[in-house]
C-alpha positions as CSV (number, residue, x, y, z in Angstrom):
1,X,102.9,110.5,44.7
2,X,103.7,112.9,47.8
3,X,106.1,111.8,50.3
4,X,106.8,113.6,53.7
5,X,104.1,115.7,53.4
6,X,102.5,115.2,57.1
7,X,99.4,116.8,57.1
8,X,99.8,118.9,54.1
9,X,99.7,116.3,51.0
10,X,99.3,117.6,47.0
11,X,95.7,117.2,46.2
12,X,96.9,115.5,43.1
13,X,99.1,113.1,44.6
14,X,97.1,109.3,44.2
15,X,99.5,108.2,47.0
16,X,100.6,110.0,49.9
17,X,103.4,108.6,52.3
18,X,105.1,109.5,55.4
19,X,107.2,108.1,58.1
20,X,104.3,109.2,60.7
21,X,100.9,106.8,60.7
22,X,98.3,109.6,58.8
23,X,96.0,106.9,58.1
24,X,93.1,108.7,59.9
25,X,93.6,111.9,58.3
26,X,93.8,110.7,55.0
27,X,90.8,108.6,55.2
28,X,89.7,107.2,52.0
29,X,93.4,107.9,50.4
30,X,95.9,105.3,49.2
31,X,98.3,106.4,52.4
32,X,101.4,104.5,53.0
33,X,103.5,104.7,56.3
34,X,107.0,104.5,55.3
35,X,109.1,102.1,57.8
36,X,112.4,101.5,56.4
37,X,115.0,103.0,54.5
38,X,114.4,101.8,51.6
39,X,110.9,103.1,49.9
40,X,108.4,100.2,49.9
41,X,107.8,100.4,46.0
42,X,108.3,99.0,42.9
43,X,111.1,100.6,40.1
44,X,109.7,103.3,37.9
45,X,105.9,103.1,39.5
46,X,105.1,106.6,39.6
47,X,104.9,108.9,37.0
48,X,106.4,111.9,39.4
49,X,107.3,112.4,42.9
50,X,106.4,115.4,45.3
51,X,109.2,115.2,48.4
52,X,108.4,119.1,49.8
53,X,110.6,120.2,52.3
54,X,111.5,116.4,53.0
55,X,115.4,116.5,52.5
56,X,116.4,118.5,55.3
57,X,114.6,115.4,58.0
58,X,116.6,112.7,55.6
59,X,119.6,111.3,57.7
60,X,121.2,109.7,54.3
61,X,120.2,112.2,51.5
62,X,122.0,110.9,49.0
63,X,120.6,107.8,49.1
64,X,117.2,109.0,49.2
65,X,117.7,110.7,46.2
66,X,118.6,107.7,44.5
67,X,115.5,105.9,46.1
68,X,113.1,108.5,44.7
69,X,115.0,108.3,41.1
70,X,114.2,104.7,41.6
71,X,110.5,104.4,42.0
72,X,109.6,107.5,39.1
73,X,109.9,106.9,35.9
74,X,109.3,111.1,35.0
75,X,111.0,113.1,37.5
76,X,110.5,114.2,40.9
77,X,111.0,118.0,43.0
């Protein structure tokens, strides 16, 4: 998964997220548009995480660290 990645998304990533609507430019791509503060996914569902250059846009880091911790069951950068 790659979250925050606005137009710029890994090209492994099998789902891509953001907090802006990139439905249209990632047409054909499981895309999710992230609304709240808490991640809208299940515990441990992906394997691995991509946040690139995401933390620094994050008004409660700490607990989106804890939120990406939650839905990876591998790791995440």
């Amino acid at each position: 998964m790659d979250i925050g990645c606005g137009y710029s998304a890994n090209k492994h990533a099998t789902v891509i997220a953001d907090t802006q609507n990139l439905t249209t430019f990632y047409k054909g791509k499981n895309f999710v548009t992230i609304t709240e503060k808490n991640l809208p996914f299940k515990n441990k569902e992906f394997d691995f995480v991509i946040a690139s250059h995401v933390i620094e846009h994050v008004e409660d880091f700490e607990f989106f660290i804890k939120e990406l911790e939650r839905i990876t069951s591998k790791g995440y950068i």
